[in-house]
C-alpha positions in Angstrom: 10.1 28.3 8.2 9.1 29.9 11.4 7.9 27.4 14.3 6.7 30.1 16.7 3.4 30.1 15.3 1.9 27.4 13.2 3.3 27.0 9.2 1.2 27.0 6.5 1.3 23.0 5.1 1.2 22.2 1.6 0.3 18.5 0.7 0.8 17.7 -2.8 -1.1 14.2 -3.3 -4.4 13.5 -1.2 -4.1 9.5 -1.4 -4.1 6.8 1.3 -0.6 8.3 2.9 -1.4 12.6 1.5 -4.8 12.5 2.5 -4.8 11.2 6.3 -1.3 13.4 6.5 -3.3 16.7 5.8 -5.7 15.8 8.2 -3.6 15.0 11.0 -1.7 17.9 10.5 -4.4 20.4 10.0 -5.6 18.3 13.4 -2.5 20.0 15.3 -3.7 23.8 14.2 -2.2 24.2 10.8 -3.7 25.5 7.9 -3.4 22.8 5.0 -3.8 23.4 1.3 -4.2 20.4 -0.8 -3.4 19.6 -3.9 -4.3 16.7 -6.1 -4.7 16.4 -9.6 -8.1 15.0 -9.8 -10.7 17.2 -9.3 -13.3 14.8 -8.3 -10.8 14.4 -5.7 -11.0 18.3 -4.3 -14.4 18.5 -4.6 -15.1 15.6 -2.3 -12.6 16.8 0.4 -13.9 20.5 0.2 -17.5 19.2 0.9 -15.9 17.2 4.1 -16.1 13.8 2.8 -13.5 11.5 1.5 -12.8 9.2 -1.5 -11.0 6.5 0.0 -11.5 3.8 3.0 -9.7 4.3 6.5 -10.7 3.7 10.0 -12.1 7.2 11.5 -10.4 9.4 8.4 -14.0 10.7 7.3 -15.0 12.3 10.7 -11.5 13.6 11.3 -11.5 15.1 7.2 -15.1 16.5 8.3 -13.9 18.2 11.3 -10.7 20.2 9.6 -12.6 21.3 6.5 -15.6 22.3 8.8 -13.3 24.9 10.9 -11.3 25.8 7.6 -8.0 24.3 8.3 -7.9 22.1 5.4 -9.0 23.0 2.0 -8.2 21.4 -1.4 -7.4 22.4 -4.9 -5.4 21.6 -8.3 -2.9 24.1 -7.8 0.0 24.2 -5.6 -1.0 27.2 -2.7 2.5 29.1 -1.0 3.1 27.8 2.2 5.7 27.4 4.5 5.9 23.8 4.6 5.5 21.7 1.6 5.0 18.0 1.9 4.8 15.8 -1.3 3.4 12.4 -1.5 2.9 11.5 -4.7 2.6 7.7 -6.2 6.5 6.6 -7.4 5.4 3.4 -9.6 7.9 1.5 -11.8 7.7 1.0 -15.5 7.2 -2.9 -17.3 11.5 -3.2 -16.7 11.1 -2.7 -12.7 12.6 0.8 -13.3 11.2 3.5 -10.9 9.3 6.1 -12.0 9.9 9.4 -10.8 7.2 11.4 -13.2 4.7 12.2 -10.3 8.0 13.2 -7.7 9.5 15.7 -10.2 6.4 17.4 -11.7 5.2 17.7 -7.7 8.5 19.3 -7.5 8.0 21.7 -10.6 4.4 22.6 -9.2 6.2 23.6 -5.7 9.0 25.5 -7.3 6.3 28.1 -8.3 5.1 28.6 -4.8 8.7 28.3 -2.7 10.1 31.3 -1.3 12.9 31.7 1.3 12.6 30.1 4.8 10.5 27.4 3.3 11.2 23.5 3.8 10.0 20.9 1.3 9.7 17.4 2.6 9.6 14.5 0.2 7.3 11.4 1.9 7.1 9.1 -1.3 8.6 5.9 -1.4 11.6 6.5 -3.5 15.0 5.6 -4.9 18.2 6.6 -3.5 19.0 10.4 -4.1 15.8 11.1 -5.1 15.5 13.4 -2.6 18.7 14.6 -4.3 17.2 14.7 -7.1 14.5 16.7 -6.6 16.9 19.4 -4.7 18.2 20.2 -8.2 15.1 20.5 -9.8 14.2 23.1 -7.9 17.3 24.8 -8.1 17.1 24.9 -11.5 13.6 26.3 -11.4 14.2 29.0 -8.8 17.6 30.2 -9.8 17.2 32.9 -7.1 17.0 31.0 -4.2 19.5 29.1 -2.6 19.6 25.5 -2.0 21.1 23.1 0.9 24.4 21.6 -0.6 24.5 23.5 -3.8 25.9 26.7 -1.7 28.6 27.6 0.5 26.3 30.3 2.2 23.2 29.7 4.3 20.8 27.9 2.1 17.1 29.6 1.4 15.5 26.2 1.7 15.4 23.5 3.8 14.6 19.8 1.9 14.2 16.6 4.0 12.9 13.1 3.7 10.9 11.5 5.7 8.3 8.3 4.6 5.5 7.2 6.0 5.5 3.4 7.9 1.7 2.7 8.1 -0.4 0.1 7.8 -3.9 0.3 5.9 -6.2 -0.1 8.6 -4.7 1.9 11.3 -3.2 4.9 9.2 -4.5 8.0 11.8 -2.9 5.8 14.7 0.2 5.0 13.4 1.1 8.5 11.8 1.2 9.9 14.8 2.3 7.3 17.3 4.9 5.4 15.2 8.7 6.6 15.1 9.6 8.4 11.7 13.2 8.7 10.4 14.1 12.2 8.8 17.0 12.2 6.7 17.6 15.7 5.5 20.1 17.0 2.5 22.2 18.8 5.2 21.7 18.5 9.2 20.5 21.7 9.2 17.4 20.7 6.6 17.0 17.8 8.9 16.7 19.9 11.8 13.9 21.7 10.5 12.4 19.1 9.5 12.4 17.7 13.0 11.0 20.4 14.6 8.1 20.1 12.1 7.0 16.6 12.5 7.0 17.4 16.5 4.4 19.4 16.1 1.7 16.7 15.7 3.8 13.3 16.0 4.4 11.5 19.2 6.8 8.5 18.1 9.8 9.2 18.1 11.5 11.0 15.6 15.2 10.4 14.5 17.6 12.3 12.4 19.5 11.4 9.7 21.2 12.2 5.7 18.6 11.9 3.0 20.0 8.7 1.3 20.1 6.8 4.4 16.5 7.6 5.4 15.7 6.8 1.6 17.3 3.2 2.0 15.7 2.8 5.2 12.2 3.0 3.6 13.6 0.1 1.4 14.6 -2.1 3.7 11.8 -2.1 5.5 9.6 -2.9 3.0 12.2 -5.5 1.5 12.7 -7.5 4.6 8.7 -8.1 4.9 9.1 -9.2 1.1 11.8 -11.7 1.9 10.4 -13.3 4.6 7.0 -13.5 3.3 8.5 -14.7 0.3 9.4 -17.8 2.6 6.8 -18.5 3.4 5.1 -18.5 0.0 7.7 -20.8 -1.4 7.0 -23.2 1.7 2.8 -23.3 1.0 4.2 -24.4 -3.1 6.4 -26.9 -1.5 3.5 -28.4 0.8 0.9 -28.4 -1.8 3.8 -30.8 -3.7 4.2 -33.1 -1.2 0.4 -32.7 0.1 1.1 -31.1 3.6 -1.0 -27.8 5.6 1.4 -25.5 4.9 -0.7 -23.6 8.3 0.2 -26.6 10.5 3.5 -26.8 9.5 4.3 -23.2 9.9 2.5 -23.5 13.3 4.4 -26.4 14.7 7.7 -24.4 13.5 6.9 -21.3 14.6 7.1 -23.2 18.2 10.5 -22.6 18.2 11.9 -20.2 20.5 13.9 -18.2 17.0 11.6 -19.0 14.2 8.7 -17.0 13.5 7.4 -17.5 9.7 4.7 -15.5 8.5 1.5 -16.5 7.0 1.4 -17.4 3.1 -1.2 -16.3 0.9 -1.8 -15.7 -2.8 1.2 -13.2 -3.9 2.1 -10.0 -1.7 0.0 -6.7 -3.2 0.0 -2.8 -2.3 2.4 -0.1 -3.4 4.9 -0.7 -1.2 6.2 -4.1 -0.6 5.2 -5.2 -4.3 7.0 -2.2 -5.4 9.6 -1.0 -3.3 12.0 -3.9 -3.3 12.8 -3.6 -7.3 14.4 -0.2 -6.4 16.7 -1.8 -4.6 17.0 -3.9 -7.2 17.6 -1.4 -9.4 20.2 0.8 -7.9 22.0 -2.5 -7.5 21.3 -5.3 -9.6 24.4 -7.4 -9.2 24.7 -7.0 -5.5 20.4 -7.7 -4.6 20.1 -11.4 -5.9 18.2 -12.5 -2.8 16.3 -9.5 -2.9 15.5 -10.1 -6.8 14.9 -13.3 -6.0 11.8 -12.9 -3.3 10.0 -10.7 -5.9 10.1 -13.5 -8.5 9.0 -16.1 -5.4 6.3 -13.8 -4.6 4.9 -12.8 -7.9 5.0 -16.9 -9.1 2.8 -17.7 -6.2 0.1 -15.4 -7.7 0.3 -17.9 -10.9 0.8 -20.7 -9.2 -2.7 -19.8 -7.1 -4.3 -19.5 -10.3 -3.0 -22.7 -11.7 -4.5 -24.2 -8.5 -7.8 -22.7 -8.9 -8.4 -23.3 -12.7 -7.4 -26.8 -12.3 -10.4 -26.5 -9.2 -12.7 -25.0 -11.2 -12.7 -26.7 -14.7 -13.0 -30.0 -12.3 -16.1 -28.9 -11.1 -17.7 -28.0 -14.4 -21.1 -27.8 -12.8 -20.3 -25.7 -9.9 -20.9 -22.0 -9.5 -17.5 -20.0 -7.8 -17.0 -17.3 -5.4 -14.0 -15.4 -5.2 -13.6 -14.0 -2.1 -12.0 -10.7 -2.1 -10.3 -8.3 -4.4 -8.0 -6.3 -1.9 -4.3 -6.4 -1.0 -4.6 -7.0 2.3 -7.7 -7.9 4.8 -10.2 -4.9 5.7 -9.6 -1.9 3.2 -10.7 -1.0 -0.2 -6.9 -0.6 -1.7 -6.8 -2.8 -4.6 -3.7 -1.3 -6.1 -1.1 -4.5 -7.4 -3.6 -7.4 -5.4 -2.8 -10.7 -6.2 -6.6 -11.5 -5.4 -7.7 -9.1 -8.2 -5.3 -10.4 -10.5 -6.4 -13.9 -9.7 -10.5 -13.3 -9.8 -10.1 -11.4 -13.2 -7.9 -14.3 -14.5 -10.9 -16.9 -13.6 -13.3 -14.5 -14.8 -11.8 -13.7 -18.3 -11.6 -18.1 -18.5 -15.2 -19.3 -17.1 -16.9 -15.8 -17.1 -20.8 -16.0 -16.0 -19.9 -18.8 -13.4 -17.3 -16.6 -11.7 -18.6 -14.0 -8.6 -16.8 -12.0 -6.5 -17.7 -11.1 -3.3 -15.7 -7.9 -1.7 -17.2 -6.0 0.9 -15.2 -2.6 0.0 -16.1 -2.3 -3.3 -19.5 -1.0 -5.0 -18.6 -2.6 -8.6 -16.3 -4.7 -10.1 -13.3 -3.2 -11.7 -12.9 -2.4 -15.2 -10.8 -5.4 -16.3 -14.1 -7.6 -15.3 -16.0 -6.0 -17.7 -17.5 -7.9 -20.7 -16.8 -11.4 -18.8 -20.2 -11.9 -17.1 -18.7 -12.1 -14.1 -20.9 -10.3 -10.6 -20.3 -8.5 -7.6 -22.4 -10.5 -4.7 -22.5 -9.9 -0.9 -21.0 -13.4 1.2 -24.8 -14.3 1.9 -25.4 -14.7 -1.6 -22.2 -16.6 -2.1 -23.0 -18.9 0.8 -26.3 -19.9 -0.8 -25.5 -19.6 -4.0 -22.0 -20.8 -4.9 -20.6 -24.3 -4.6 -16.8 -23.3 -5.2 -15.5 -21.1 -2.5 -11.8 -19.5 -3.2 -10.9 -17.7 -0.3 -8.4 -15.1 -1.2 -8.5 -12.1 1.3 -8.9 -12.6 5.0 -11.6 -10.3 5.8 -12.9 -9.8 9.0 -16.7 -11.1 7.9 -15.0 -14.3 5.4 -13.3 -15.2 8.6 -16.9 -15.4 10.8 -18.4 -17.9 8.3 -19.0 -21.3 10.1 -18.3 -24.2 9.1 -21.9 -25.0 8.9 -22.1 -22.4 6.4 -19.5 -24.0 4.5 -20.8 -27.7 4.5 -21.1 -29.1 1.1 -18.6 -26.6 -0.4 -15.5 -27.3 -2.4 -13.2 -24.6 -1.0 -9.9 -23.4 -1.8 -8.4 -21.3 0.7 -5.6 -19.6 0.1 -5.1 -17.4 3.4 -5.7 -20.3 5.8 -8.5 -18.4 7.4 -10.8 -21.5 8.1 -8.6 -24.4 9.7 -11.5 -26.5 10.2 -12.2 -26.8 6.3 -11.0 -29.9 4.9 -7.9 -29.3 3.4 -8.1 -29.8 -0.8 -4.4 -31.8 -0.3 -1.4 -32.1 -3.0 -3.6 -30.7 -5.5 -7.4 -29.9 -6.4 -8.9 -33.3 -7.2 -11.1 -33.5 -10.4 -15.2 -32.9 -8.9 -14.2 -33.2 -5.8 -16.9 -31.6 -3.0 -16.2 -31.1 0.5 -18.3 -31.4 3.7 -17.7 -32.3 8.0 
């Protein structure tokens, strides 16, 4: 890949990390082809619009596709850059799977020619990246490949994830510091003087498998410690304590800062990445292993809590509040709120509502159990049960006097001046100032 003029970028995968990447790069002057497999998907990015929620990602798409430097389509285009970021779930054993990585891969191999650099972004195993190198070795017998040859290689393959938060995804591509790990230091090189053409954080070199573990470890140190925290907010409801004001008076100290609890930990990354840790190395991750298993109880200990609040109020009419992962974005993808809501919904059905701001329905699993999408007006003047269980921005403006009268069960801690429910919820219970 030549850098005296701008490459030619493939993105294989137009998601929440694909998506805003082709934009930002086609932002810097590149011409972006991408690929998805959906073609609802390239038909609402060719007409300038997009199908997901980010802060200022639908003028930016609108802007690229309007002076042609980004166009989508099912098929892999030749380029001289390919990036692929492409989901890497796991299966119902916590295995990963690599199924979307390696058919990106075969769908690349097609297009590849000498000079060209493929750059992996997906959250992935150690020696994927590896992994995917002989793949397209053995696709493209003809070409030459970075640690497979003792001559100067054809193509260049580096790593290099994404560390974003939903939310702020435009800002933090560009401005946060990305580690490139490449198969040889000559792949990483060039992968280097690619992501300086339209990122300003800093941008540091290393081998493929450490930039793979790196990736891991971030995402498994949130895990950890909010897996703390979660096990401290099940300790408090035993012995009847705010979990908030305890965490607030020992956050006081000068070396402690907990995070906040909440219902389970969602998204594709920290509820996902940690088990391939886990399993590259089962016997030596038991703390790791053991933060999932903290994390994923609190989600059923959160329903436990809210069933027992619910069949006590026989009478009352419930609001769940919020079916995202985090606060202030339509991802959805392994919430703990949506697991919870559907649970209620699928047990007391026509009494359950949800209210979420970034959805237009309900999702599939709610259909059949009479459950309703509301807005928070409704909910305020219709519902008696409140269960708070994503801190959005316009749950967190609610009033108390809004809230007078309500039994409330708030999970996220976003109201401090509710009454708190105690030990446990208490059989027809109702709350008020």
């Amino acid at each position: 890949m030549k850098l005296d003029k701008k490459p030619d970028v493939s993105v294989i995968g137009l998601g929440y990390i694909g998506l805003p990447t082709a934009a930002i790069v086609a932002r810097s002057g590149c011409r972006v082809f991408g690929t998805d497999v959906t073609q609802h998907v390239v038909d609402t990015i060719n007409r300038g619009e997009i199908h997901i929620e980010e802060v200022d990602l639908d003028g930016l798409v609108q802007g690229v596709v309007a002076r042609g430097l980004l166009t989508a389509s099912t098929d892999v285009k030749p380029a001289d850059a390919f990036i692929i970021a492409v989901p890497t779930p796991f299966d119902k054993d916590h295995a990963p799977d690599l199924t979307y990585v390696l058919n990106a891969g075969r769908s690349v191999a097609q297009a590849l020619k000498a000079g060209d650099i493929v750059i992996l972004e997906s959250t992935s195993p150690v020696g994927t990246t590896e992994k995917l190198r002989d793949l397209l070795a053995a696709e493209r017998p003809d070409l030459k490949f970075p640690g497979l040859t003792s001559e100067t290689p054809d193509v260049s393959i580096a790593y290099c994830p994404e560390r974003v938060l939903p939310g702020k995804i435009l800002e933090e591509l560009t401005n946060n510091d990305r580690s490139i790990g490449g198969i040889t230091p000559r792949c990483a090189r060039k992968a280097l003087a690619f992501y300086k053409l339209f990122v300003r954080g800093t941008c540091v070199t290393t081998d493929s498998r450490s930039a793979e573990m790196t990736k891991l470890v971030e995402n498994a140190y949130r895990d950890v410690n909010i897996a703390f925290a979660n096990e401290l907010s099940i300790i408090s409801d035993k012995l009847g304590l705010d979990v908030w004001e305890v965490i607030r008076l020992a956050n006081r100290h000068p070396r402690v800062n907990i995070l906040q609890p909440g219902p389970g930990v969602g998204g594709h990354c920290i509820a996902v990445d940690p088990w391939f840790i886990v399993n590259s190395a089962p016997e030596e991750s038991p703390l790791i292993r053991t933060a999932r298993g903290v994390n994923d109880c609190k989600i059923h200990h959160v329903i436990a809590q809210a069933d027992a609040l619910v069949s006590g109020n026989p009478q009352a009419k419930v609001a769940c509040l919020g079916l995202a992962f985090k606060a202030n974005i339509d991802d959805f993808r392994e919430s703990p709120a949506r697991l919870v809501a559907a649970t209620l919904a699928r047990r007391f059905g026509s009494r359950i509502s949800v209210v979420e701001p970034y959805a237009a329905a309900l999702p599939r699993e709610f259909e059949g159990t009479g459950a309703t999408l509301i807005d928070v007006d409704t909910a305020l003047e219709d519902c008696d049960l409140l269960i708070v269980l994503v801190d959005h921005d316009v749950f967190r403006s609610v009033p108390l006097a809004e809230r007078v009268g309500k039994v409330v069960y708030d999970t996220r801690g976003i109201w401090p001046d509710q009454p708190k429910l105690g030990e446990a919820p208490v059989v027809g219970l109702r709350l008020a100032s």
